[in-house]
C-alpha positions in Angstrom: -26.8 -37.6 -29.7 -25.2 -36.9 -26.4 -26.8 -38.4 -23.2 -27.4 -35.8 -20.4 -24.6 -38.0 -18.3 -22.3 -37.8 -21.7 -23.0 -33.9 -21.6 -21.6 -33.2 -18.6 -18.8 -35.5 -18.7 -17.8 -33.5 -21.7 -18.5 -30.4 -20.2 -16.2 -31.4 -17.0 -13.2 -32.2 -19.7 -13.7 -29.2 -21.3 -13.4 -27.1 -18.1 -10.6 -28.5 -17.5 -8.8 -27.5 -19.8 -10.2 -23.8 -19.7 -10.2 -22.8 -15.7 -7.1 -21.1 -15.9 -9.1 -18.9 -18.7 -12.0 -18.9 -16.4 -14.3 -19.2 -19.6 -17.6 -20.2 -18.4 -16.7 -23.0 -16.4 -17.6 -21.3 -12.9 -14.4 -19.6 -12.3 -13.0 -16.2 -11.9 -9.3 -16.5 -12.6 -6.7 -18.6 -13.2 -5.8 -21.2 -10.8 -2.4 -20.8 -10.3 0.2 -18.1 -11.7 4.0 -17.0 -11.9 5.7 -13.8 -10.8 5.3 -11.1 -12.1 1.9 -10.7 -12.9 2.8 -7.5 -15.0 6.2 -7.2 -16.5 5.6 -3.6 -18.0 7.6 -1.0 -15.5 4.8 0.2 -12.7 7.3 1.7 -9.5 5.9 1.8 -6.5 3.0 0.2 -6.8 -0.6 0.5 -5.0 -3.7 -1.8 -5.2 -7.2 -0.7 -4.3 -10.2 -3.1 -4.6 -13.6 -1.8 -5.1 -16.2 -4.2 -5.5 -14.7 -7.2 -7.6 -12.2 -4.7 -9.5 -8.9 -4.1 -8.6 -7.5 -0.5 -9.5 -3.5 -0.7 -9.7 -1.7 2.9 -9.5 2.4 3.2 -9.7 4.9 6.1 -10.4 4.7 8.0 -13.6 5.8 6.4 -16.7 4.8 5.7 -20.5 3.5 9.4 -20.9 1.5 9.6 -17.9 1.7 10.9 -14.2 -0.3 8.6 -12.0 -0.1 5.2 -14.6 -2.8 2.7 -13.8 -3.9 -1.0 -14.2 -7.5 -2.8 -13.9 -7.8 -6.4 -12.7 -10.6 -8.9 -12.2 -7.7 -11.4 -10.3 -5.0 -9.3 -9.1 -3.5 -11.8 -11.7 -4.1 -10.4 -14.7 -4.0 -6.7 -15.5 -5.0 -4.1 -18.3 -3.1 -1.1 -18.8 -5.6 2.1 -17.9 -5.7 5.8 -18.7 -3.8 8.5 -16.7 -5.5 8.9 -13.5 -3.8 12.3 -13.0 -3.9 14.0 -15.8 -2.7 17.6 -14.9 -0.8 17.6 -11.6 -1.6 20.5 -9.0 -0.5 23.9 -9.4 2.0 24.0 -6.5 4.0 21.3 -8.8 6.3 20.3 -11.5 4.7 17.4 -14.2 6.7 14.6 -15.0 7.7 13.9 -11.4 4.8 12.4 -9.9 5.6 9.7 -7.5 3.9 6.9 -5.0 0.6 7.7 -5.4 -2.5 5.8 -3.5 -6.0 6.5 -3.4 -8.7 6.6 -0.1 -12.6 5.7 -1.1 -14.8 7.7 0.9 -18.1 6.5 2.3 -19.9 9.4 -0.1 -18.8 7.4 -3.1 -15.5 10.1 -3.7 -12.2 9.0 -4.0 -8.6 10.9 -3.0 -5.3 10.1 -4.3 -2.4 11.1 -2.4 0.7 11.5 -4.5 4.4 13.3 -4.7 5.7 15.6 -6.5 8.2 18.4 -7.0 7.6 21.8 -6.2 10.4 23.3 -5.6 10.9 20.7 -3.0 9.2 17.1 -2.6 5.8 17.6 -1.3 3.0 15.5 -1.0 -0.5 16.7 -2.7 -4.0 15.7 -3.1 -6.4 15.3 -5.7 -10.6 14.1 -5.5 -12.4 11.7 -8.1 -15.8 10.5 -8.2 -14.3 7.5 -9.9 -11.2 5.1 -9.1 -10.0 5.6 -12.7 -10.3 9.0 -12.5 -9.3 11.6 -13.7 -8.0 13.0 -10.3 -8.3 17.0 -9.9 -6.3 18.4 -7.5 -7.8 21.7 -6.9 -5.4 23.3 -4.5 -2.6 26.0 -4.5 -0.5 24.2 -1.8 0.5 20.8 -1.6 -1.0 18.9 1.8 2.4 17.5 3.6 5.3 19.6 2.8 8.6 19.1 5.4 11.2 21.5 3.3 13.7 21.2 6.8 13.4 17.8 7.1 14.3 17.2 3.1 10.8 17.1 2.1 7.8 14.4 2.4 7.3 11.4 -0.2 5.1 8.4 -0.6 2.2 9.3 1.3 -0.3 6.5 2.4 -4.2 6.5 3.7 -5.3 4.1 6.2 -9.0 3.4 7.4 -9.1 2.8 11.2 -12.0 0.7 11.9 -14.2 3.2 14.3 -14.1 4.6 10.6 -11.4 7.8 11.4 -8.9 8.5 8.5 -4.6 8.7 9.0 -2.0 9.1 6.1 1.4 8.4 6.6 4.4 9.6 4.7 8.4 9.8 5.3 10.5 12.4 5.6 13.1 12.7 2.4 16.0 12.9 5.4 18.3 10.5 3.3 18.1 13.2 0.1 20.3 16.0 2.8 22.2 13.5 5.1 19.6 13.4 8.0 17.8 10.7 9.5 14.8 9.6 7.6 11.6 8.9 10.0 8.0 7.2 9.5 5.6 9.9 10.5 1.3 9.2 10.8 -1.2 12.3 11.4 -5.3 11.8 11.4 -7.2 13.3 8.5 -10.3 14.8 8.5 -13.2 13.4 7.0 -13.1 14.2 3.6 -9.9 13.1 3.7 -8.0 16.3 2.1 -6.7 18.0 5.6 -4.9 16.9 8.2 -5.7 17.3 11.5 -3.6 17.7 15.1 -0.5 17.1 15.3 2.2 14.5 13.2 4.0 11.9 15.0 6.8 10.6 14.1 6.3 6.9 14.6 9.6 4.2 12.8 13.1 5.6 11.9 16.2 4.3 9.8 17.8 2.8 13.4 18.6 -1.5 11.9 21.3 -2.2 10.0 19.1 -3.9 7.2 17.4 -0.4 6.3 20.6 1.5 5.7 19.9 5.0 5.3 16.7 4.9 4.4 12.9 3.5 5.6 10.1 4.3 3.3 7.1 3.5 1.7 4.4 3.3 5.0 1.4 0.9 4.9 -0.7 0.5 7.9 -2.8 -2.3 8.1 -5.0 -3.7 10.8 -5.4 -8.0 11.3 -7.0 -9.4 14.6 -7.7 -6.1 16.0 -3.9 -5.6 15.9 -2.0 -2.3 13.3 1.0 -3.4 11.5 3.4 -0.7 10.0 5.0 -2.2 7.0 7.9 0.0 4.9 10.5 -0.5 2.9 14.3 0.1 3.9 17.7 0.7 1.8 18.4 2.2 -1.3 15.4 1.3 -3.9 17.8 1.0 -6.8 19.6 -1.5 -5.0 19.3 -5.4 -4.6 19.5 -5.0 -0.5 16.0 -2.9 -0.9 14.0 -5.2 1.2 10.5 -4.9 3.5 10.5 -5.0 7.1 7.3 -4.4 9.6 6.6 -3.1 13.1 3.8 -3.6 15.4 1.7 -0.6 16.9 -0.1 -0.2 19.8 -2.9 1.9 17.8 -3.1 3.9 14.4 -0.7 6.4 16.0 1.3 4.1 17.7 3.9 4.0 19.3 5.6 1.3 17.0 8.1 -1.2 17.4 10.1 -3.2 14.8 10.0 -6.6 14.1 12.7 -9.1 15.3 12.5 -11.0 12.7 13.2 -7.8 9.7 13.6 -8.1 6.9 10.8 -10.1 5.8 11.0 -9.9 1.6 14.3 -9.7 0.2 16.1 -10.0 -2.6 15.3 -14.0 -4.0 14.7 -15.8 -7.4 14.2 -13.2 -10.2 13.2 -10.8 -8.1 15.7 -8.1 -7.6 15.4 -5.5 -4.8 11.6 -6.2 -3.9 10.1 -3.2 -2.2 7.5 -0.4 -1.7 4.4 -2.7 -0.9 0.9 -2.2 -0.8 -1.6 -4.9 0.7 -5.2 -6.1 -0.6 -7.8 -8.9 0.5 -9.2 -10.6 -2.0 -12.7 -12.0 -2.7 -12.2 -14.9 0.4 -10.6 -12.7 2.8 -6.7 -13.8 2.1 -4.1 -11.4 2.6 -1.9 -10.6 -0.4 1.4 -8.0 -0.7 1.8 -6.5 -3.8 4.9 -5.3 -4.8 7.6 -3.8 -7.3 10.8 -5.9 -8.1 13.6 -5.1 -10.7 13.5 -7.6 -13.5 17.7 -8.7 -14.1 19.2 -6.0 -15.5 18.1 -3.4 -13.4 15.7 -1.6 -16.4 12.4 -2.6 -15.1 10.5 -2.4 -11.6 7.8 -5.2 -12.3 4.4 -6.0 -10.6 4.5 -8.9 -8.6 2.5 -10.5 -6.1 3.0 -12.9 -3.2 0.5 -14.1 -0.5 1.1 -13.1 3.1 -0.1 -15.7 6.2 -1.4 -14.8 9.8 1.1 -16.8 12.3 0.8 -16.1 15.9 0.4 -12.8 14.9 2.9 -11.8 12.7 2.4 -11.6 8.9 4.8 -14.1 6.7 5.1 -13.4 3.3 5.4 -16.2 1.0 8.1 -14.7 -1.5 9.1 -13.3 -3.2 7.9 -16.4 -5.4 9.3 -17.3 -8.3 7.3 -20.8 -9.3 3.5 -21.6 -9.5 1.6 -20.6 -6.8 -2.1 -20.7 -6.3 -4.1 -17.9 -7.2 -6.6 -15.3 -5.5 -10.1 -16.1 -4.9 
């Protein structure tokens, strides 16, 4: 008969062995993990946490338009159901691109994707769930910039006096023009925009080549970063740079130091980020990166440090590494 000292010495061992299962033992993930942490192909890929769940969205793929992922880690995912099922009338299905969703305080959710029609336009569609399914109700699509080649990978941003912005880029690159960052506020429900755009980054360092995309604004420290991606995605110089912005709307100025996740380790043009917090407040980028050949943009995840300011990202990461909390 085991002792109650005996029990728990056995129960100790067998924890051990189990906490990167998490089975029981007190803990909610694995302790440490290895990029990628999918290896199915998710482009262009956006994370959304709502209460301990993590809702993963990426480009269309494997017979859907909006594909999506669940996680209780950010490590470990499971594939989902379309969140988009029929795309809005204004496009063509089968081309749905970038999208990422905006909760509301009423307990809605909007995602914000692109698609074709007749022209790349970006469009919106309301949930009452993160899953879905996403119905987007409306004749035209939101942001729509036909003379300036179009408007792709749109991106919501919660200031914290609680007012709404999406950002977007121009498709300049697609006619030979210059390709520019823009931010405009949203109205409260987070399906109209409201005053005036401004244009806010452009393709101007040699690092981003003709091309800066992929907008994420994010406040730290009562400071607004502007991260995007710059280059050619299909390309192993497709890398993530930064600037710093006076306020949600700017102005914006890039980062000395650009770019700050490059090409490295298995991880082959690294791009088109998207950041979370997890459950202790860390900072994490999450990312698509080609696997070798060039046939697969893969999840992958790398934490990102607060240093005098500026955010260091700690990748891309190809060995252990310790693991959300």
């Amino acid at each position: 008969m085991f002792t109650r000292h005996s029990r728990r010495r056995l129960l100790a061992i067998v924890c051990g062995f189990l906490v990167n299962f998490a089975a029981g033992c007190g803990g909610s993930g694995p302790e440490t993990f290895r990029n990628p942490v999918h290896a199915s192909d998710v482009p262009d890929p956006f994370v959304l946490r709502v209460g301990d769940t993590y809702h993963a969205y990426a480009t269309n793929g494997a017979g859907k338009e909006v594909q999506t992922l669940t996680s209780d880690d950010l490590v470990q995912w499971r594939p989902g159901a379309d969140a988009l099922p029929d795309v809005g009338a204004w496009a063509y299905p089968g081309k749905t691109w970038a999208p990422e969703v905006l909760a509301l305080d009423d307990g809605r959710y909007v995602l914000y994707y692109t698609a074709n029609g007749g022209g790349q336009c970006v469009g919106r569609a309301v949930a009452d769930d993160p899953e879905g399914p996403f119905v987007d109700r409306w004749d035209a699509p939101l942001v729509c910039q036909r003379d300036e080649g179009g408007s792709i990978d749109a991106s919501p941003f919660r200031a914290r006096d609680g007012s709404l912005y999406l950002y977007w880029k121009n498709d300049g690159n697609a006619i030979g023009h210059t390709t520019y960052l823009w931010g405009q506020r949203l109205s409260p429900d987070g399906t109209k925009l409201v005053g005036l755009p401004v244009r806010l980054a452009a393709n101007d360092a040699g690092w981003e080549g003709a091309v800066v995309e992929a907008p994420t604004m994010w406040s730290e420290g009562g400071r607004h970063y502007l991260f995007y991606s710059g280059e050619a995605y299909d390309g192993e110089f497709y890398a993530v740079g930064y600037a710093t912005c006076a306020g949600p709307l700017g102005p914006c100025e890039d980062a000395p130091e650009n770019p700050i996740l490059k090409t490295r380790c298995a991880a082959r043009g690294p791009g088109h980020q998207a950041l979370v917090r997890d459950g202790a407040g860390d900072t994490w980028l999450v990312y698509h990166a080609w696997n070798a050949r060039f046939e697969q943009r893969q999840l992958w995840l790398d934490r990102v440090r607060w240093e005098e300011g500026k955010p260091v990202v700690q990748g891309p990461t190809c060995g252990d590494q310790e693991a959300p909390r």
